[in-house]
C-alpha positions in Angstrom: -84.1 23.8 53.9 -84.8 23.8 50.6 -87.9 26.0 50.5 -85.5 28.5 52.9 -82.4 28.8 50.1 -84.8 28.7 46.8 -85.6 32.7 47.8 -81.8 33.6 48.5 -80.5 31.4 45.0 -83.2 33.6 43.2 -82.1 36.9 44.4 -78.7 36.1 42.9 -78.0 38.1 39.6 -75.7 35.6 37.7 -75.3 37.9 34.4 -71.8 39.9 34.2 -71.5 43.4 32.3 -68.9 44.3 30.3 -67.2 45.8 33.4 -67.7 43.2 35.9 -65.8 40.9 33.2 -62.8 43.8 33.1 -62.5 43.8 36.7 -62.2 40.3 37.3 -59.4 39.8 34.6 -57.6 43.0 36.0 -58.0 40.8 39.4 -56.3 37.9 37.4 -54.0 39.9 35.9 -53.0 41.1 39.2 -52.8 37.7 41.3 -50.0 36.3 38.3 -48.2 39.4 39.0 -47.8 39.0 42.8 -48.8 35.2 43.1 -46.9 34.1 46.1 -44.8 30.9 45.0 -43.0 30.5 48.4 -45.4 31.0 50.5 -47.6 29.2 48.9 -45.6 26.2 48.8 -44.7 26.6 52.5 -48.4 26.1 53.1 -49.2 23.1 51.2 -45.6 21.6 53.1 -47.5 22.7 56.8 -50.2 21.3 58.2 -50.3 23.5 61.4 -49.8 26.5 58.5 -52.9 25.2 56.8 -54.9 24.7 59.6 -54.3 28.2 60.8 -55.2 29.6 57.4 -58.9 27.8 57.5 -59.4 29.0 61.1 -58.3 32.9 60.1 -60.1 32.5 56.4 -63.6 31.3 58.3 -62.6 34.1 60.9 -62.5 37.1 58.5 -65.5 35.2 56.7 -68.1 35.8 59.6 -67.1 39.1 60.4 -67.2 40.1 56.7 -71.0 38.4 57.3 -71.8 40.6 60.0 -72.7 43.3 57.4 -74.9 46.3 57.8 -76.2 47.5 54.3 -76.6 51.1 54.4 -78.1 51.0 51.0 -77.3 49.1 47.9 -73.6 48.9 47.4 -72.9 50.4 50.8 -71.6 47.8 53.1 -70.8 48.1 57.0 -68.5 45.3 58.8 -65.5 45.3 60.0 -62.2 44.1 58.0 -59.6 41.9 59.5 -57.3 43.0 56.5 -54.3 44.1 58.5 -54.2 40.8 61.1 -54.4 38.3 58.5 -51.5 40.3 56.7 -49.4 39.8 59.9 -49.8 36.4 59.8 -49.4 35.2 56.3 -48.1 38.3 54.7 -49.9 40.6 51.9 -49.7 38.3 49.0 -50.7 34.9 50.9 -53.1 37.3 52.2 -55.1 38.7 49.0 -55.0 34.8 47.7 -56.8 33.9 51.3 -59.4 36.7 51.4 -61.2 35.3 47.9 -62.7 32.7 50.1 -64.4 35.6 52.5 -65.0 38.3 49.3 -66.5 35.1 47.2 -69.2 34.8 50.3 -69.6 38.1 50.2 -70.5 38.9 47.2 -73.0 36.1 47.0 -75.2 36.4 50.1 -74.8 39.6 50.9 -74.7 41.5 47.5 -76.4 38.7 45.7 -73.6 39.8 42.6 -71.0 37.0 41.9 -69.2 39.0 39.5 -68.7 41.6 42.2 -65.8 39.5 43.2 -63.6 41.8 40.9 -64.3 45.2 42.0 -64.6 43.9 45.3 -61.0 42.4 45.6 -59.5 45.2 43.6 -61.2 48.5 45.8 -62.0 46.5 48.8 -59.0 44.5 49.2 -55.9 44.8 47.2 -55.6 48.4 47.7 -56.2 48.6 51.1 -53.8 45.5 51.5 -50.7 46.8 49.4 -51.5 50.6 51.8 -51.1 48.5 54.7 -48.0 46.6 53.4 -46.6 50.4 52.8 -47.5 51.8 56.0 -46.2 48.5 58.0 -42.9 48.2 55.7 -42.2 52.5 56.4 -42.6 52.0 60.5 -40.1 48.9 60.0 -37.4 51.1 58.2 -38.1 54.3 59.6 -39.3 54.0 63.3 -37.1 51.7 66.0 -37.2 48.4 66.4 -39.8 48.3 69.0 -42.7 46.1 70.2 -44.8 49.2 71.0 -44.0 50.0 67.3 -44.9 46.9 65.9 -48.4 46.7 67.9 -49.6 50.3 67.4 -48.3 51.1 64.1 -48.4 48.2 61.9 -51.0 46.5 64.2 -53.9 49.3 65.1 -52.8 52.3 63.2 -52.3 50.4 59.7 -55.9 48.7 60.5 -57.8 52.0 61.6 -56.3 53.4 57.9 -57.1 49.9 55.9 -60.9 51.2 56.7 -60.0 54.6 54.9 -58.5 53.3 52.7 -61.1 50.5 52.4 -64.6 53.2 52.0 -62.4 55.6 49.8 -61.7 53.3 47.3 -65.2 51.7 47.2 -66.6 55.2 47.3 -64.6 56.0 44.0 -65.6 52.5 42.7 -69.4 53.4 43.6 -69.2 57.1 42.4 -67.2 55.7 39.2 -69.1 52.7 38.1 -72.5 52.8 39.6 -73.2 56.5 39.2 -73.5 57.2 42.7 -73.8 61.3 43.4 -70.6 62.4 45.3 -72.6 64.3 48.2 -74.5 61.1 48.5 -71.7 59.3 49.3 -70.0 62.2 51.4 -73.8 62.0 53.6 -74.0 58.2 53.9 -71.0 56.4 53.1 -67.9 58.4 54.0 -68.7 60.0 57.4 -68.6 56.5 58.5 -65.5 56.4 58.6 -64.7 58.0 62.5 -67.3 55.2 63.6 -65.5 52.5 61.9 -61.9 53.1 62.0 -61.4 53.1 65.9 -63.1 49.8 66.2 -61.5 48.2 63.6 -58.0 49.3 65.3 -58.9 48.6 68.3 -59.9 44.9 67.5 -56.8 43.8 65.3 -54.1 45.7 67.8 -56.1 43.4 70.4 -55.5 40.3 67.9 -51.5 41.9 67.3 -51.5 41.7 70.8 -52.3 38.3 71.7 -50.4 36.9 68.9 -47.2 38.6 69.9 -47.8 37.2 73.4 -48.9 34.0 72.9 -48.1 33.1 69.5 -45.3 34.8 68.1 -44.4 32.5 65.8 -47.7 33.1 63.9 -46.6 36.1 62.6 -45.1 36.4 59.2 -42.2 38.8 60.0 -42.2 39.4 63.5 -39.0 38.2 65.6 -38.0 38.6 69.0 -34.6 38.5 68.3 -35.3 42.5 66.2 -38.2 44.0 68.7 -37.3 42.4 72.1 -33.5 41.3 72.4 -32.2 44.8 70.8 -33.8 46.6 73.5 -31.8 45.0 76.5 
């Protein structure tokens, strides 16, 4: 075992720049700003809470794992941004996914101190879109179920991956001098290939939850998207 992890631990670059250091306490910065005291506390007060949170955080882990690097600092998998905001909201949310970023950016991009830009471009952004998009359909479009599912459910997650690959494209183009038609070629056009899927498995996931589990979700009620409609 040991002679199998010795190559991975040495492909790990463990020295920060000057940057990766900015990111991270922008990343700090950012978690005291929206650090979410209630919901926290209601998951150290639940058991069931906490349990679900482990099986969703190892969830979004492996498919974060199932990566295909298109080059260096070009990643492929799919997200799980917008289900795991349904269930524990967007702030209880970005606290959960440092546990599947943290992976991430150690055995996949072998760069600990990615963790920063990572969260910020990869995460944060596409989360706090997502909490837009979902919060506009709630106040603007009827109370629906069909609402709920396609727009906050599939259509927020097909645009968490745009929103997802532009804002790590910027990061790339920004920080590590990535040429723009480089990115347009190899990165961006992936985006039609991704953002179906990626829809198409959390609606699924929005799905079953409202079916089965309804009470998993963090704002969803069938007293506002079932009972109004009778």
């Amino acid at each position: 075992m040991f002679e199998y992890l010795q190559p991975l631990w040495d492909q790990i670059q463990w020295q920060p720049d000057l940057a990766d250091i900015f990111y991270l306490l922008v990343l700090i910065g950012w978690f005291a700003w929206i650090w979410p005291q209630w919901d926290w506390q209601q998951l150290l007060a639940d058991k069931g809470l906490q349990w679900r949170a482990l099986f969703c955080t190892l969830a979004v882990n492996g498919l974060w794992l199932l990566n295909a690097s298109v080059t260096e600092g070009i990643y492929v998998h799919f997200l799980a941004l917008v289900t795991l905001m349904l269930i524990f909201g967007w702030r209880l949310a970005s606290i959960l996914m440092l546990l599947p970023v943290s992976f991430f950016c150690l055995f996949v991009c072998h760069q600990p101190w990615m963790l920063g830009p990572m969260m910020l471009f990869g995460v944060c952004l596409p989360l706090l879109l997502a909490l837009t998009v979902h919060s506009l359909s709630y106040h603007k479009l009827p109370k629906h179920l069909f609402v709920f599912i396609f727009v906050a459910g599939f259509f927020n997650a097909g645009l968490s991956v745009v929103s997802h690959i532009l804002a790590w494209a910027v990061y790339l183009w920004f920080d590590m001098d990535y040429g723009a038609a480089y990115l347009v070629d190899n990165y961006l056009l992936l985006i039609p290939l991704l953002g179906f899927p990626e829809a198409l498995l959390n609606g699924m996931a929005v799905t079953l939850l409202v079916v089965y589990r309804p009470e998993w979700l963090y704002d969803y009620s069938d007293r506002v998207y079932l009972w109004r409609q009778r």
